[in-house]
C-alpha positions as CSV (number, residue, x, y, z in Angstrom):
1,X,0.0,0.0,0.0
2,X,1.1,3.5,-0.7
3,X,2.4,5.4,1.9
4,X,4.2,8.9,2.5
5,X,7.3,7.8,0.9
6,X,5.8,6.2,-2.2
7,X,6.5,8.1,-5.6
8,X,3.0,10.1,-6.4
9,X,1.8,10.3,-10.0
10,X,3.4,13.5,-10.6
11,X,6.8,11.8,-9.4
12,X,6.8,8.8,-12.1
13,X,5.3,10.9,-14.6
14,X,8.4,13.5,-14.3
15,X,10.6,10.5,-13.9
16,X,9.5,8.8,-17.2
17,X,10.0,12.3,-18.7
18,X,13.3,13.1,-17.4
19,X,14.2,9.6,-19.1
20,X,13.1,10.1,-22.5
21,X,15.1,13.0,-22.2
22,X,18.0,11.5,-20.8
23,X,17.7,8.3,-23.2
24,X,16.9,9.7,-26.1
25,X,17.2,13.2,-26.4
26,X,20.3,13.9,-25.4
27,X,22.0,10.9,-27.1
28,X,20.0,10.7,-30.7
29,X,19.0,14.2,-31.2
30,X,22.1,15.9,-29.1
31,X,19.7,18.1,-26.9
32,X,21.9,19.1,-24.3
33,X,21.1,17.4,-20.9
34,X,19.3,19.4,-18.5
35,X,17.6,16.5,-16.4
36,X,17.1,17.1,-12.3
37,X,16.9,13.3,-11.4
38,X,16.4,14.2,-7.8
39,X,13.9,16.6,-8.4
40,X,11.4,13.9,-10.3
41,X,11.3,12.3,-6.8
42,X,11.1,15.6,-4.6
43,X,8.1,14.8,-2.2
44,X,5.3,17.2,-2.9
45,X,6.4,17.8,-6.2
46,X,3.0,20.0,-8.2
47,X,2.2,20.0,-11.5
48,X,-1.1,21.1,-13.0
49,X,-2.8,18.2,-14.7
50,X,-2.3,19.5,-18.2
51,X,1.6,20.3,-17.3
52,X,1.2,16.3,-16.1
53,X,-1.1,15.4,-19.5
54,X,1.9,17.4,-21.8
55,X,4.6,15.7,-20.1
56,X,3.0,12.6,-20.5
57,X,2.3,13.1,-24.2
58,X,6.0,14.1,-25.2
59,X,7.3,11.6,-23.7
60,X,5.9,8.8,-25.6
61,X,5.3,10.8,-28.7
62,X,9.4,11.4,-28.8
63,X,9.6,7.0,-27.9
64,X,7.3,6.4,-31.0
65,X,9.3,9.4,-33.0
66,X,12.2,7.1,-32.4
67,X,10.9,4.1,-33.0
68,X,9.5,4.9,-36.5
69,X,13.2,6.1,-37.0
70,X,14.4,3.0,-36.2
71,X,11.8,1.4,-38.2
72,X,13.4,3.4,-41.3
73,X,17.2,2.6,-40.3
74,X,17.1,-0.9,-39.3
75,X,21.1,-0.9,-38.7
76,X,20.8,1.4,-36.2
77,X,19.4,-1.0,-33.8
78,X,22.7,-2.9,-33.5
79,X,24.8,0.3,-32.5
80,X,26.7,1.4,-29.5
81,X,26.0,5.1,-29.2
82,X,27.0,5.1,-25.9
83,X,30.7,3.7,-26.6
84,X,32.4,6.7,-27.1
85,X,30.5,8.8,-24.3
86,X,31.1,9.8,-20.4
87,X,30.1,6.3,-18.2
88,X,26.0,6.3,-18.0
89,X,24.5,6.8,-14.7
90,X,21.4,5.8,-13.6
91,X,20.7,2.8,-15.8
92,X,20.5,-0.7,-16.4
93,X,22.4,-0.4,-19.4
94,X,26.2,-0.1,-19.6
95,X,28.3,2.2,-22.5
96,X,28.8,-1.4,-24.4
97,X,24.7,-1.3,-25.0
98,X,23.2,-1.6,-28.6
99,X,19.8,0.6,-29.2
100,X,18.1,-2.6,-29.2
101,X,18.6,-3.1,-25.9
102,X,18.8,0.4,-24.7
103,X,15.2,0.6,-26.3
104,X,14.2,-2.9,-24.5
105,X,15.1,-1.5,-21.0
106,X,13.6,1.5,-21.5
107,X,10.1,0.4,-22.6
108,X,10.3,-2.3,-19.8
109,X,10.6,0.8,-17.2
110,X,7.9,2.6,-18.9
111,X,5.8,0.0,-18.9
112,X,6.8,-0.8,-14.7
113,X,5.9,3.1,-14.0
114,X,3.3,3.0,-15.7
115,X,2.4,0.1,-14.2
116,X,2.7,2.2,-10.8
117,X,0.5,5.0,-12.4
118,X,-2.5,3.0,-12.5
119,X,-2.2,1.6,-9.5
120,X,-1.9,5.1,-7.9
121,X,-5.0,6.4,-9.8
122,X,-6.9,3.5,-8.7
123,X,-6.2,3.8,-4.6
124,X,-6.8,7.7,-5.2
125,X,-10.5,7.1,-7.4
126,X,-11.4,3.8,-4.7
127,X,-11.1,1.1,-7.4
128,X,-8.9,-1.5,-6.4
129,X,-11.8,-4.0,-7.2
130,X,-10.7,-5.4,-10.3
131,X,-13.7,-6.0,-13.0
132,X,-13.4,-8.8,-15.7
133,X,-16.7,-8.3,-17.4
């Protein structure tokens, strides 16, 4: 059960942001990193809902961007971008990584936070009864 330490909506949705950003901003499209990891788990972190909806909406609009650029450049998937770059921080992934699996671990986090998201939305609307109709 949720308690006062537990990541709030806001939280995971600013964390799944900050690593779209991190992921695949800054390494594919060279937009300079200017992620706050400790700030996406500040307790009492506010957003509006529509600051919560946009972040929410770039963030997987810039993961299907990608993936329909990999779609176009199959070879790409099989590259080290990393190699050549500062040790990464933060991930499950190591500088020897291929985008394949640099993609892989990132869609299985998004789909664990968001994972966490629903859960959260449920306690806070009082629907943790699960309907199979």
């Amino acid at each position: 059960m949720p308690n006062s330490e537990s990541n709030s909506i806001t939280n995971l949705v600013a964390h799944i942001r900050g690593c779209v950003h991190s992921r695949i901003e800054t390494i594919f499209y060279d937009i300079p990193d200017t992620r706050d990891r400790d700030k996406e788990f500040e307790r009492g972190l506010k957003y509006s809902k529509e600051q919560v909806y946009n972040m929410t909406k770039e963030a997987f609009d810039i993961i299907i961007q990608y993936l329909e650029h990999l779609k176009s450049n199959p070879e790409l998937l099989l590259s080290q971008p990393f190699i050549n770059r500062p040790p990464l921080t933060y991930s499950q992934v190591n500088n020897e990584t291929t985008v394949l699996n640099l993609m892989i671990a990132m869609i299985r986090e998004m789909h664990y936070h968001t994972g966490q998201i629903i859960y959260a939305a449920k306690i806070r609307k009082g629907q943790l009864v699960w309907n199979y109709d």
